[in-house]
N, CA, C and O of each residue as an XYZ file, in Angstrom:
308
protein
N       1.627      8.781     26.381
C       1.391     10.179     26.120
C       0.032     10.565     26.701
O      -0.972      9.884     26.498
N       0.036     11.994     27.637
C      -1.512     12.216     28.148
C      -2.121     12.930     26.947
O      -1.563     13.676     26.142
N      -3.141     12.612     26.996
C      -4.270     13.473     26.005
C      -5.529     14.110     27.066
O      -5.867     13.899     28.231
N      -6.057     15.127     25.791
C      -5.454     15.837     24.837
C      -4.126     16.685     24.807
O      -3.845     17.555     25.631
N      -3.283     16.266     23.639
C      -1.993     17.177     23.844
C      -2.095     18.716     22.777
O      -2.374     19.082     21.635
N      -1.705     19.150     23.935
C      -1.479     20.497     23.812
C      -1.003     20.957     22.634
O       0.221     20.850     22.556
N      -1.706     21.587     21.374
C      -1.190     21.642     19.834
C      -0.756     23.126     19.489
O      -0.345     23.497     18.389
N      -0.924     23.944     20.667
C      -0.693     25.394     19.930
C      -0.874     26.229     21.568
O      -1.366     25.708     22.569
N      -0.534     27.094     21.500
C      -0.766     28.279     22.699
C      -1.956     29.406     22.207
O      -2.676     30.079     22.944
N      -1.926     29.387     21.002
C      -3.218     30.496     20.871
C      -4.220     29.884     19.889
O      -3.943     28.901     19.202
N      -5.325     30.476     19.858
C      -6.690     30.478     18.879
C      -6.123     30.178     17.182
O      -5.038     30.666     16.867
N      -6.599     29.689     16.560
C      -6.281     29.674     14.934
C      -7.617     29.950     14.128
O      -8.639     29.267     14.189
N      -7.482     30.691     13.627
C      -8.528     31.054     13.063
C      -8.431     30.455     11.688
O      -7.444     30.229     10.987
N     -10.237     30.178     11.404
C     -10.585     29.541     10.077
C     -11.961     29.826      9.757
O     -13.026     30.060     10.330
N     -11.382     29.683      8.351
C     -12.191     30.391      7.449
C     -13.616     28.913      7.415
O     -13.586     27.715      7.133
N     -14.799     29.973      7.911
C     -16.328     28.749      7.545
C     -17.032     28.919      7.032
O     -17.394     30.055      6.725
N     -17.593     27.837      6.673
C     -19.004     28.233      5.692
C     -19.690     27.709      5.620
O     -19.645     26.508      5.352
N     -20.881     28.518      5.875
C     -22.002     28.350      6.394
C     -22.609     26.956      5.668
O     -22.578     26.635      4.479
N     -23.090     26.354      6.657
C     -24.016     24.468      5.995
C     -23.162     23.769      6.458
O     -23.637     22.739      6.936
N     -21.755     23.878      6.567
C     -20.419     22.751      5.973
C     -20.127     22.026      7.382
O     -20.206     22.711      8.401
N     -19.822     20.784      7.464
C     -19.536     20.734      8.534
C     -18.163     20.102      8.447
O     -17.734     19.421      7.516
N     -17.363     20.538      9.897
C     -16.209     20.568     10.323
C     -15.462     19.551     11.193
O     -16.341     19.580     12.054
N     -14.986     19.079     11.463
C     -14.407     18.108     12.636
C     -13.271     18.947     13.324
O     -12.299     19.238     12.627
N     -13.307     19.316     14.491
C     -12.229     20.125     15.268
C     -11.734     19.191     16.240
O     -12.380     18.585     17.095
N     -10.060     19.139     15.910
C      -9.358     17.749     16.809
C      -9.487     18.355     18.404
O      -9.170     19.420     18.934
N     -10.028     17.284     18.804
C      -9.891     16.781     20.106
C      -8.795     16.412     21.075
O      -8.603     16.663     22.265
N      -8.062     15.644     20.042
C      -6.974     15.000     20.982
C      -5.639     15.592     21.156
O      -4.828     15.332     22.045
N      -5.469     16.810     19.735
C      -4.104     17.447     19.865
C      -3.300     16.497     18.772
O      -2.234     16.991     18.405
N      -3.609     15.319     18.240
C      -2.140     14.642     17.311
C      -2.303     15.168     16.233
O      -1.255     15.395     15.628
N      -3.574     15.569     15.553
C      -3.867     15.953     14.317
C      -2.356     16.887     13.442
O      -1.712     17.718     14.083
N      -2.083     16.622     12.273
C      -1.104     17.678     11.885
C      -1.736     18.394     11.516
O      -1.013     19.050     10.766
N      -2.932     18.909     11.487
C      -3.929     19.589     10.348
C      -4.711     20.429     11.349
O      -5.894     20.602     11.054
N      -4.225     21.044     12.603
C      -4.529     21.722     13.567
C      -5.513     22.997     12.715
O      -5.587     23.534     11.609
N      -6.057     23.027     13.842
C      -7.611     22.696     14.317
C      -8.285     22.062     13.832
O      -9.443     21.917     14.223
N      -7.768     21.443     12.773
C      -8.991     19.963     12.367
C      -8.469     18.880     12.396
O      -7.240     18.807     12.387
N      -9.310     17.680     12.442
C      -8.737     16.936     12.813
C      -8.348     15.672     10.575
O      -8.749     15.672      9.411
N      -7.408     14.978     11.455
C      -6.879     14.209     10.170
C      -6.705     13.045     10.387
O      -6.096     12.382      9.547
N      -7.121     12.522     11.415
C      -7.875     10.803     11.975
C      -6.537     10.247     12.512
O      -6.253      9.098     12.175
N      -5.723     10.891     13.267
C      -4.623     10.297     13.882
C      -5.100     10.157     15.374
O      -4.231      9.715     16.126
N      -6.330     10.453     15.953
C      -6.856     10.057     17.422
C      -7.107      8.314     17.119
O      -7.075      7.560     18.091
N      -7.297      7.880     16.040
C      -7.409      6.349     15.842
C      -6.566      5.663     16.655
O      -5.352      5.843     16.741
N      -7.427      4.629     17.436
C      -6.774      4.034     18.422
C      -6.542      5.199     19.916
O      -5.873      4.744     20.843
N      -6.890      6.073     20.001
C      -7.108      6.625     21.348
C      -8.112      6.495     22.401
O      -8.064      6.867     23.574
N      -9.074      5.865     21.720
C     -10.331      6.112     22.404
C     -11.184      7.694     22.736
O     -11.887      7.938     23.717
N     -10.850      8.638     21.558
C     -11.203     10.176     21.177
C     -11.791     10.037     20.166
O     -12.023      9.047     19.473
N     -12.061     11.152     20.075
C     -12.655     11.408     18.545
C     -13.309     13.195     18.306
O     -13.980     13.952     19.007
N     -12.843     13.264     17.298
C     -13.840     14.880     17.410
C     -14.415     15.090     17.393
O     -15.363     14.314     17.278
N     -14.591     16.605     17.500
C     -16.191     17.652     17.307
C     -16.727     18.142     16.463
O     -16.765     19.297     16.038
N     -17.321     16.941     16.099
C     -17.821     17.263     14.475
C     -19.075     18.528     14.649
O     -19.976     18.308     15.458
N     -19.076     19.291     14.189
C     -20.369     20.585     13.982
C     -20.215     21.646     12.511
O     -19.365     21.945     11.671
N     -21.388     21.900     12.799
C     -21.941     22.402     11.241
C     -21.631     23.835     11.788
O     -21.736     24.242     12.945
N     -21.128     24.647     10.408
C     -21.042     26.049     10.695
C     -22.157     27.032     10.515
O     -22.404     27.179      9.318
N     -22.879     27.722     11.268
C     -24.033     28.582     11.254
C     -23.897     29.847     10.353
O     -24.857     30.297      9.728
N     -22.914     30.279     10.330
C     -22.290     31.499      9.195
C     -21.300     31.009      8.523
O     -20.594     30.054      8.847
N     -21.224     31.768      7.416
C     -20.075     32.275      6.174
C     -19.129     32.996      7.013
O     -18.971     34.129      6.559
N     -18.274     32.730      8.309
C     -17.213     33.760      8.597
C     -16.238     33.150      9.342
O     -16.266     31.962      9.661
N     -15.084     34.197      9.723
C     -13.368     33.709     10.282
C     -13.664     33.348     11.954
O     -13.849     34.296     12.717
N     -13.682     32.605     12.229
C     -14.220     32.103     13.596
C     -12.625     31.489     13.827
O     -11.876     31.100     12.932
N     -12.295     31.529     15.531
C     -11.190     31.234     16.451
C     -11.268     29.821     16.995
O     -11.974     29.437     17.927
N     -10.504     29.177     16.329
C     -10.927     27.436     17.109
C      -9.474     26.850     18.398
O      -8.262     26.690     18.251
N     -10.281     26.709     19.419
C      -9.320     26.241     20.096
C      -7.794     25.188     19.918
O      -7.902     23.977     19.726
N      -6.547     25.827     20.012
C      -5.700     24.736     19.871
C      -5.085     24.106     20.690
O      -4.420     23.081     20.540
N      -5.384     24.982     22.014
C      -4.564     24.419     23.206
C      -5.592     23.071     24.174
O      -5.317     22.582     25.270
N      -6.659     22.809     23.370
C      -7.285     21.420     23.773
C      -8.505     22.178     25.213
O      -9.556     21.552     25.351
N      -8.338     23.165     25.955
C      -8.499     23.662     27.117
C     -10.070     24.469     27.430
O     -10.654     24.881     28.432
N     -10.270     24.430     26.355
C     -11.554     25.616     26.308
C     -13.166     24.707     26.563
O     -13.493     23.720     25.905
N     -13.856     25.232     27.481
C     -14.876     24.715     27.183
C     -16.331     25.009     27.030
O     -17.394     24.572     27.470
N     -15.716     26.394     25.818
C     -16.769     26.250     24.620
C     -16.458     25.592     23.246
O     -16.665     26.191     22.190
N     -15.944     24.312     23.310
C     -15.602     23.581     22.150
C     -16.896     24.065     20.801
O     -18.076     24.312     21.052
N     -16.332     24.092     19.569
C     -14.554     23.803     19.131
C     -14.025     25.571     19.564
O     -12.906     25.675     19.061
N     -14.269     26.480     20.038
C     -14.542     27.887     19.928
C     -13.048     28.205     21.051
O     -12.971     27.663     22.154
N     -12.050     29.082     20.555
C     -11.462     29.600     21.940
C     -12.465     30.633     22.547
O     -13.267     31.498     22.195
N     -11.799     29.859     23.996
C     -12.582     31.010     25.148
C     -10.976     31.617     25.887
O     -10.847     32.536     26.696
N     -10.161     30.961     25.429
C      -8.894     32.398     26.425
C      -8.242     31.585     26.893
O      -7.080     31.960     27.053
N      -8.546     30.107     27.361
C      -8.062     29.341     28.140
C      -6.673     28.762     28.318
O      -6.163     28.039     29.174
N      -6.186     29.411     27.058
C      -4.524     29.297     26.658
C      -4.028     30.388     27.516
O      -2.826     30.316     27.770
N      -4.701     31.424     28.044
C      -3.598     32.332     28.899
C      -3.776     31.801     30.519
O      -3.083     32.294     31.410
């Protein structure tokens, strides 16, 4: 299987908060899209772990493609 696989065609938005930090899957196996749930084990991946700067609904990439990780930039169209 190539990685990262492709988990969605558009942005998913989620709810953040501010301090907390996040892990946004990398590789696409995660069932827990846009985050990750440790099924890249054994890929040689791993996620993007980052802290959220605000309390707000922010767009996280699902189509693996964007590179303002974890953030969509459009790259699904």
């Amino acid at each position: 299987m190539k990685l990262p696989k492709r988990a969605g065609d558009g942005p998913v938005a989620v709810e953040l908060e501010a301090g907390k930090n996040y892990a946004w899957c990398t590789c696409g196996l995660s069932d827990n899209q846009p985050l990750c749930d440790g099924k890249h084990r054994g890929t040689g991946m791993s996620p993007n772990v980052f802290t959220a700067e605000n309390t707000e609904t922010k767009y996280l990439c699902a189509c693996k493609l964007t590179v303002n990780q974890p953030f969509c930039d459009g790259s699904h169209k």
